[in-house]
N, C-alpha and C positions, 0 to 999 in steps of 0.2 A: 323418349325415355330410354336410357342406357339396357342393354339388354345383356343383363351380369349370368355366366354362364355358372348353375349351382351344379353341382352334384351330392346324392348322401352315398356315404358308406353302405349301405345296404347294397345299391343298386351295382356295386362293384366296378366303382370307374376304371379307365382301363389304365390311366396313371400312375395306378396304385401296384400295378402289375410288373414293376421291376425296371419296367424298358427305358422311363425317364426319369433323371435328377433333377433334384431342385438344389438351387444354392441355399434358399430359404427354406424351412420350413418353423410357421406361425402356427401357434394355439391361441386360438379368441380371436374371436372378428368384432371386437368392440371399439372404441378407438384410438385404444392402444395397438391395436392388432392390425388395424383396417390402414391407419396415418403410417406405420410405420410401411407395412406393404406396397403401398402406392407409392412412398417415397425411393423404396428398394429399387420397386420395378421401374417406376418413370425417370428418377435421378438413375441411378448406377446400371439400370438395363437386368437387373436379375431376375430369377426364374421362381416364380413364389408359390407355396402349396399353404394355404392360407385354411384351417380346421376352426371350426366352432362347436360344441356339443350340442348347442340348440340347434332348432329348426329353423335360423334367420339369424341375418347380419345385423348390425348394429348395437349389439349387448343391450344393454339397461337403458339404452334410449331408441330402441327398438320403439315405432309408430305403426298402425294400421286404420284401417275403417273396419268399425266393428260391423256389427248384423246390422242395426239401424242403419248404418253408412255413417258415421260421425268416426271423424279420426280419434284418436286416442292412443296415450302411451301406456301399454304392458304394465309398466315396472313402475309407474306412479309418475309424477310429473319431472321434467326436467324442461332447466330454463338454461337458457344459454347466454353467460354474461364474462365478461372478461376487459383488465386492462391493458392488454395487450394485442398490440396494432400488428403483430406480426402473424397472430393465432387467426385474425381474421381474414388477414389475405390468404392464408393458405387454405381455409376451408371455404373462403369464397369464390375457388375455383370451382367448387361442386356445389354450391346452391347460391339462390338470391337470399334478402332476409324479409322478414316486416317487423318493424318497432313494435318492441314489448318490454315494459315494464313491471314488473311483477308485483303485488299490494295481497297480502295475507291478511287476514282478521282472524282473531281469536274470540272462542263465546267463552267468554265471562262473566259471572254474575246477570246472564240473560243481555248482558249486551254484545253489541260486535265491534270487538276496536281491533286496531291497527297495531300489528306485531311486525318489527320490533317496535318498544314500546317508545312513544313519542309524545308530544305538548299533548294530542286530540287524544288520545291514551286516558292519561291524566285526569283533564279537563272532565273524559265522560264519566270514567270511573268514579270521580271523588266530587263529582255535581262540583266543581270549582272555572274560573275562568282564568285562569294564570296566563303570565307571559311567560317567555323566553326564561330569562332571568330569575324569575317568581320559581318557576320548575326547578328550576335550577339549585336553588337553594333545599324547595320542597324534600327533591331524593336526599341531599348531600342532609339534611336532616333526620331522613330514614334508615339511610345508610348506616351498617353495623361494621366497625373495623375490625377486620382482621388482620392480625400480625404477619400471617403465615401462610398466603393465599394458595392451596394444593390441589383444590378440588371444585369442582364446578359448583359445589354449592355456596363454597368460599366466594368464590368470584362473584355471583350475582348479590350474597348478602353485602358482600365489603361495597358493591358499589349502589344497591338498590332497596336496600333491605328487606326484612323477613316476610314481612304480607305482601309486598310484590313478587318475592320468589315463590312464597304459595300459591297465592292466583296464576301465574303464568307459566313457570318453570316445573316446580319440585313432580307436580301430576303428570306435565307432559313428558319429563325425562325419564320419568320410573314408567313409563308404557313403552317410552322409545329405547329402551337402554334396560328392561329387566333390572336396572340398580338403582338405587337412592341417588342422587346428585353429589351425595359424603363420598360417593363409593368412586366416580367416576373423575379422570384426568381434569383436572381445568379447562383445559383447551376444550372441553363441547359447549359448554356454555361461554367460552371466554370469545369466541368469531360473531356471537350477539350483540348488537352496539345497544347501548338505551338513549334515545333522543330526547330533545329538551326541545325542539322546533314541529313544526308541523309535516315533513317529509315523510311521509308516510311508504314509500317505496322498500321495498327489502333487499334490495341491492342497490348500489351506488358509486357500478363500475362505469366504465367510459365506453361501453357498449353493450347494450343490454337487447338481443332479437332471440327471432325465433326461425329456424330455417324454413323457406316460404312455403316449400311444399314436402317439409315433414324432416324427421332424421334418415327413415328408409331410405327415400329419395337421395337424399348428400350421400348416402355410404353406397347406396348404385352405382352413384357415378365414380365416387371417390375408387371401386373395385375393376370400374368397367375398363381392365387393362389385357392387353393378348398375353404378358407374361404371370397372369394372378390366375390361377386354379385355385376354385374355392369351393369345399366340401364342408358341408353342412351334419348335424345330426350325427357327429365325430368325434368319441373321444380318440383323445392323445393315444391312450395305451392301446388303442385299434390299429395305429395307424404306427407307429413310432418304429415296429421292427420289418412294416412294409414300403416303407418309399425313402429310397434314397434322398438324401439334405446333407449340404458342408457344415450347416451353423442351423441353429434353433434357437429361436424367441419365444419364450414362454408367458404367457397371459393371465395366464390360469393359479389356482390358488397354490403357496410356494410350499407350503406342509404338505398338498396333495402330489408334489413331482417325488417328492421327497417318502413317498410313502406313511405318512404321517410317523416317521421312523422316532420324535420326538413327543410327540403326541398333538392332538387338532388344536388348532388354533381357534378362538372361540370371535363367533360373526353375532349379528343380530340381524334378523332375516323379518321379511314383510310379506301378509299376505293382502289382496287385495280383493274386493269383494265390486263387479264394476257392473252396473245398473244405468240402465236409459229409462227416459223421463217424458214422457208426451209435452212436453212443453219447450217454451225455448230456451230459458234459464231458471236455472236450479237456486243458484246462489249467486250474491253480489259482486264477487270474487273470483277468481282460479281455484284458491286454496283457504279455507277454515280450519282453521287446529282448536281442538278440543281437551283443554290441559286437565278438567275436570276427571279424577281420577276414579270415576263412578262410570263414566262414556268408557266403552271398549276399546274405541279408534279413536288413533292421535288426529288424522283429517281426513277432512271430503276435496277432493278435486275434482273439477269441471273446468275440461279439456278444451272448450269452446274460446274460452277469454283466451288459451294460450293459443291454440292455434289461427282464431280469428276465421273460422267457419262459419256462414254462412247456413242455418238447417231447423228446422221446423219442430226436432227431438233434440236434446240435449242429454249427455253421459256423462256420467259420475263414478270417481269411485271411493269405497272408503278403504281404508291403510289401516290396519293392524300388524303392530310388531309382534315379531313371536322368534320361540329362541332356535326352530329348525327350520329347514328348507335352504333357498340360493343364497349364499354368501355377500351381504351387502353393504353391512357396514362394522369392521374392525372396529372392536372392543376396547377404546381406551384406559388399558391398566398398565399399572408398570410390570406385574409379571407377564401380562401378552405380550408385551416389549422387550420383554427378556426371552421369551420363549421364539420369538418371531428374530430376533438376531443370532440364535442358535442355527435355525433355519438358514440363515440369511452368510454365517461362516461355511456351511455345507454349498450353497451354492458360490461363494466368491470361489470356492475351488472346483467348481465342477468347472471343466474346457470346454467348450463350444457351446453353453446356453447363455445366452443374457437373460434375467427376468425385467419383465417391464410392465407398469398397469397399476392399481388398484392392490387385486388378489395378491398379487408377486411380488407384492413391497410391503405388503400387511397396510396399508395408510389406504385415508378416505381423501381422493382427490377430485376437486371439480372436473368439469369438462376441459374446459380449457389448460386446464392442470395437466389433464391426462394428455391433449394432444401436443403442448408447450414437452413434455418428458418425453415422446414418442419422436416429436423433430428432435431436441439433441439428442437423442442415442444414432438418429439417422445422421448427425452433422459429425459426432465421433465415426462412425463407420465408415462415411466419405471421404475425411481426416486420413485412416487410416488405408484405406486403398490408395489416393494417393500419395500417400507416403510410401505404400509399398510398390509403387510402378515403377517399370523403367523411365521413364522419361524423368521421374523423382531420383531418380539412382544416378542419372547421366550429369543431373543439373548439383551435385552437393559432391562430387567428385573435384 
């Protein structure tokens, strides 16, 4: 096991003390923070002082063993799925994987079907045996058109119609999103497919694991570098007018660099409630969503299917949205869009910070989203060194 050297602020590392510069200095060790660092240090040789405000690396896919010993993620479940062949060789250097497919169910009407919604969907709900084709027609008969599709509720009625989007949708979005589905951008409901087959999977990329021995474990290794100093339990404004850095990458949220000089930008925050279980298994599942807008919590996860542990007690936990705490999922309105590019003009002029991540672009992006944007900002900056070297200077003369 990589033996990642941490420091917090408190403890008054001695880095912090004037004598050494960094070329980098990073806010957020998540994998915005963490991908871009290791590429600094291992491709270009630079000297990185790498901040987190929590107490551990890995952000929102931060993993441990709880009291019982059963792993489990913090911040709720994260799968790791991507089509792109390039995302996994790079994070292949830091872990193995094991095949995982991910299969949701939703309780509805006291049953448990398979979200998104599909043939077996169907079939249970409506006591029906349809095919393919039979479905097919089913929705496209349910279906309510709309002219003007703007809103996420638009998009599920125009393609599914109105008692499908009650059972499934309208309950689970007003718990997860504080708004009505009227209220909110299309795009949250619109990355939902509705099925007419039996594929019951909830993704249906071309790589779909789980890293073998956890996210912790990938970002040990991915840190465990002689030129990364990584300080933990850190805010930015602790550190910002004590350690010398040529360039800053900011991870962190972009109204907060900014003083909220414009005003906050509005998150929808989770909290979680995580419980062990004498038994081995909890539920059929990873994950059950509860669209029922009478249930408190949008779902229960059970950490076991994703990680594929082996253990005698099983951990669960349940998800309640709520409108304060960590910053985790950007608010699709068009005036947070307006307000988030006010922001976003104050940093295209600020020199020497790039913002990169999640927080610092206002947008909700997968994992592999996040480390796909974390490599090109690092393939622009290697671009641009050498462009600016001598030996680039010698060869265009």
């Amino acid at each position: 096991m990589p033996q990642v050297t941490i420091e917090r602020a408190s403890q008054g590392p001695s880095h912090l003390d004037g004598k050494r510069s960094y070329d980098y200095l990073i806010v957020g060790a998540g994998f915005a923070g963490s991908v871009i660092a290791e590429r600094l240090a291992e491709g270009l040789g630079q000297n990185i002082l790498l901040i987190d405000r929590r107490e551990h690396i890995g952000g929102n896919a931060y993993d441990h063993l709880d009291a019982a010993g059963v792993m489990v993620h913090r911040y709720g479940p994260h799968i790791f799925h991507t089509n792109a062949q390039r995302i996994v060789d790079y994070l292949s250097r830091f872990t193995q994987w094991r095949p995982y497919e991910h299969r949701v169910l939703a309780r509805v009407d006291e049953h448990l079907l398979p979200i998104p919604i599909n043939l077996t969907t169907l079939n249970t709900l409506f006591g029906l045996s349809m095919t393919e084709q039979e479905a097919e027609v089913f929705l496209a008969e349910r279906a309510e058109h709309v002219a003007l599709v703007r809103t996420s509720e638009d998009v599920v009625i125009n393609q599914i119609g109105r008692e499908l989007y009650e059972k499934f949708f309208r309950g689970y979005t007003r718990k997860q999103w504080g708004l009505d589905p009227s209220e909110l951008d299309r795009s949250v409901t619109s990355r939902i497919p509705t099925r007419t087959n039996e594929d019951d999977r909830y993704f249906v990329d071309t790589f779909q694991m789980m890293p073998s021995q956890g996210y912790t474990r990938m970002f040990e290794r991915m840190l465990d570098h002689p030129r990364i100093d990584l300080l933990l339990a850190t805010d930015f404004a602790s550190v910002r007018e004590r350690v010398k850095y040529k360039q800053l990458i900011y991870c962190g949220p972009i109204d907060e660099y900014f003083n909220f000089c414009f005003g906050r930008l509005p998150y929808r925050s989770l909290r979680f409630q995580h419980e062990t279980h004498r038994q081995p298994q909890f539920q059929p599942v990873a994950v059950v969503n509860y669209p029922n807008p009478s249930v408190p919590y949008t779902r229960i996860t059970e950490y076991k299917h994703l990680t594929g542990q082996t253990h005698p007690l099983t951990s669960i936990s349940y998800e309640f949205p709520c409108a304060d705490g960590d910053p985790y999922y950007p608010i699709p309105r068009q005036e947070n869009t307006d307000l988030y590019n006010r922001y976003k003009a104050l940093a295209d002029d600020t020199p020497g910070v790039t913002f990169l991540g999640r927080l610092a672009t206002y947008k909700y992006y997968n994992m592999d989203q996040v480390v796909g944007q974390a490599l090109a900002l690092y393939q622009r900056i290697e671009l641009k060194v050498g462009l600016d070297s001598p030996l680039h200077e010698e060869a265009v003369k």
